[in-house]
C-alpha positions as CSV (number, residue, x, y, z in Angstrom):
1,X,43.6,98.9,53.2
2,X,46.3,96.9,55.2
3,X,44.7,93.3,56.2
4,X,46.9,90.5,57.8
5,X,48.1,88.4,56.2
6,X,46.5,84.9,57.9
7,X,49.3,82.7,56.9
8,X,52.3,85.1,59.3
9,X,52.9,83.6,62.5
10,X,53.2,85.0,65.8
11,X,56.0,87.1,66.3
12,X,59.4,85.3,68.3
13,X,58.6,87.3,71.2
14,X,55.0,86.3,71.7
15,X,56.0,82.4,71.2
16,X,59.2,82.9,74.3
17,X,56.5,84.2,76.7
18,X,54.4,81.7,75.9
19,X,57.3,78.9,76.5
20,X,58.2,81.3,79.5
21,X,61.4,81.5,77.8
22,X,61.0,85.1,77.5
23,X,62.4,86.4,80.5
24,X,65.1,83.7,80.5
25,X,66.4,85.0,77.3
26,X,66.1,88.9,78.4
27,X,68.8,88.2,81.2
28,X,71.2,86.7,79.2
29,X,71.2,88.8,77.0
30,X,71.3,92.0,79.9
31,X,73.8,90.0,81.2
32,X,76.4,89.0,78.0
33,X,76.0,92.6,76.9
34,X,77.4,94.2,80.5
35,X,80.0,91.6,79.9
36,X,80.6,92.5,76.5
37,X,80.8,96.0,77.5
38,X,83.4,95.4,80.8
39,X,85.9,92.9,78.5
40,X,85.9,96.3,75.9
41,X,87.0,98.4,78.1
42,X,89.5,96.5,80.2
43,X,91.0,95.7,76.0
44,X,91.0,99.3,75.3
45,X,92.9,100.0,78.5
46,X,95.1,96.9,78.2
47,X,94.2,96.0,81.4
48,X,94.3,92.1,82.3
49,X,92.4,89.8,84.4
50,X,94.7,89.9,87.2
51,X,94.9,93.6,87.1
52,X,91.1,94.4,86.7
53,X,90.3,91.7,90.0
54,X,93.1,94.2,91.6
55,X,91.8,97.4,90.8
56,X,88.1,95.8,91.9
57,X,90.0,94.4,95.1
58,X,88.3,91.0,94.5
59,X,89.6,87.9,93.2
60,X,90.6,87.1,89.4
61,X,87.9,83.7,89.9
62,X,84.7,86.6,90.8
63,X,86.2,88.5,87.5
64,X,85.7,85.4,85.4
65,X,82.5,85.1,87.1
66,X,81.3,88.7,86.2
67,X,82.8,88.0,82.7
68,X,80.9,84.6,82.1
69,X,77.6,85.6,80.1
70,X,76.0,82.8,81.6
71,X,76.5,83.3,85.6
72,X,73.6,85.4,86.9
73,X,74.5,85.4,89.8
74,X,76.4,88.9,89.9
75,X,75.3,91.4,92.3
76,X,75.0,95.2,91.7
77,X,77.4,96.2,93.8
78,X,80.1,94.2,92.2
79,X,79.0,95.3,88.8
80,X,78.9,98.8,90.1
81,X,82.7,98.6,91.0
82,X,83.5,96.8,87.9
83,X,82.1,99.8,85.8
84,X,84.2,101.6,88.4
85,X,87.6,100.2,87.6
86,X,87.5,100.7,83.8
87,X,85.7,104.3,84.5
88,X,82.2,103.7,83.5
89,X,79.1,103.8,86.0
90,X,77.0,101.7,85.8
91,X,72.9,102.9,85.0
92,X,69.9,101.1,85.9
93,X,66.4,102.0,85.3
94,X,62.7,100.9,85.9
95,X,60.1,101.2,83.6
96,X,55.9,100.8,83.7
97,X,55.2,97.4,81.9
């Protein structure tokens, strides 16, 4: 008894991956949540900048890097020791498409 209803749109998702904006927007998104999630935990543990880039043994300029939702150009090993220094880990996983 449920008919669609011809005046609803496509659906946001279908209109990004036809812009090929999709994909664009997925990353960022990835990426400003693991930074979301790293700035969290260094506030819980009061940690600052200059103490997290210690404890990763990098410098405080790759930390703002890492933090910066829009660099995607972090690797995963530097994530990995991130996660490390506010004792997370760091998960990754693929999935069939």
């Amino acid at each position: 008894m449920s008919e669609k209803n011809p005046r609803v749109g496509s659906a946001l998702e279908d209109l990004m991956r036809e812009d090929g904006a999709y994909e664009d927007a997925k990353n960022y998104a990835i990426k400003s949540v693991l930074a979301y999630k790293l700035a969290q935990a260094m506030e819980a543990q009061n940690l600052s900048k200059a103490h997290m880039a210690a404890r990763m043994e990098t410098s405080r300029s790759q930390l703002d890097r890492l933090l910066d939702p829009e660099n995607e150009g972090v690797t995963l090993h530097t994530l990995k020791r991130a996660a490390a220094a506010v004792g997370m880990r760091l998960e990754l996983e693929l999935r069939q498409s």
